[in-house]
C-alpha positions, -999 to 999 in steps of 0.1 A, spaced: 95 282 100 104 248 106 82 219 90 63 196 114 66 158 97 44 130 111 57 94 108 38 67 110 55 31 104 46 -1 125 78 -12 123 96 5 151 132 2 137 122 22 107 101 44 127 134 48 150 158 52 125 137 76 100 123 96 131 163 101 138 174 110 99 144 140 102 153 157 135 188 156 125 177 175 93 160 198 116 126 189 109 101 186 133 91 158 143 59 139 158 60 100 161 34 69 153 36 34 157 2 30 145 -25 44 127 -48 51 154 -18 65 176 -17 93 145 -51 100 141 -51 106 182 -16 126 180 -32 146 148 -59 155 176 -43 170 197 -18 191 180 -25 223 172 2 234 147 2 228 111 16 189 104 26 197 65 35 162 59 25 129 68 53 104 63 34 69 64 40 31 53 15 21 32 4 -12 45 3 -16 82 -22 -34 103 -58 -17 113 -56 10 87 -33 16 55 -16 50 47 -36 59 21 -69 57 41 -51 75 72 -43 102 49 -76 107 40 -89 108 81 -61 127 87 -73 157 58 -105 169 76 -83 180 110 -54 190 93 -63 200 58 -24 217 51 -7 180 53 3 166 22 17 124 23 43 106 10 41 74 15 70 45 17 62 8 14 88 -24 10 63 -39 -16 57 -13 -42 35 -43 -59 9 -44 -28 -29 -38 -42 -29 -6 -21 3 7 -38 -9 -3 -67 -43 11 -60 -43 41 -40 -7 53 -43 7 54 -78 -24 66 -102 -29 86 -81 4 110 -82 10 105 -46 45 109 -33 60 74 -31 95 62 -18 101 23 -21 117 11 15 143 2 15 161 38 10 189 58 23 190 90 43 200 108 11 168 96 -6 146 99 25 155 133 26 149 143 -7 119 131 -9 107 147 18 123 181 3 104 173 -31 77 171 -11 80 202 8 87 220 -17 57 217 -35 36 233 -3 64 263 -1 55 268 -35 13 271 -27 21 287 0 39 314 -16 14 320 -44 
């Protein structure tokens, strides 16, 4: 089974160029330039999303508090969020003490895609148990 990623990142060449970095992996993959674009995309799909892939500070709504709107219709997706300022109050806040995956921008494919493994790897692991 291949893993459905949601991205979410405001700023479009990142969005672009991470979006591109996934499918080539062979991931899944649906698409956000906003928040409230997610939360409608999250909606309508009916398969498992088993990871958000979000910036952390965007305008309208953070990651964080996406992730938690997004949990109630799909309660499988984990997040990992990525954020150019891993000093911003919400990083600081909502991100870190919390054990929340975390990958400071910017990054390289290489670490984009481990992360995301790391990530995944932890639900193949609940899944399996």
């Amino acid at each position: 089974m291949r893993e459905t990623i949601l991205v979410v990142d405001d700023e479009l060449f990142v969005l672009n160029a991470v979006c591109g970095i996934l499918r080539h992996a062979g991931y899944d993959v649906l698409r956000a330039s906003t928040p409230a674009e997610a939360l409608a995309i999250s909606h309508q799909y009916s398969g498992p999303i088993h990871l958000l892939l979000s910036d952390v500070v965007m305008p309208q709504m953070s990651g964080p508090t996406l992730a938690d709107r997004l949990e109630p219709i799909h309660p499988e997706t984990i997040a990992l969020f990525m954020a150019g300022m891993p000093d911003h109050p919400e990083v600081l806040a909502r991100v870190l003490p919390l054990g929340r995956g975390f990958l400071p921008k910017p990054f390289t494919a290489a670490t984009l895609l481990s992360k995301v493994e790391e990530a995944l790897t932890g639900v193949r692991n609940e899944l399996v148990a």
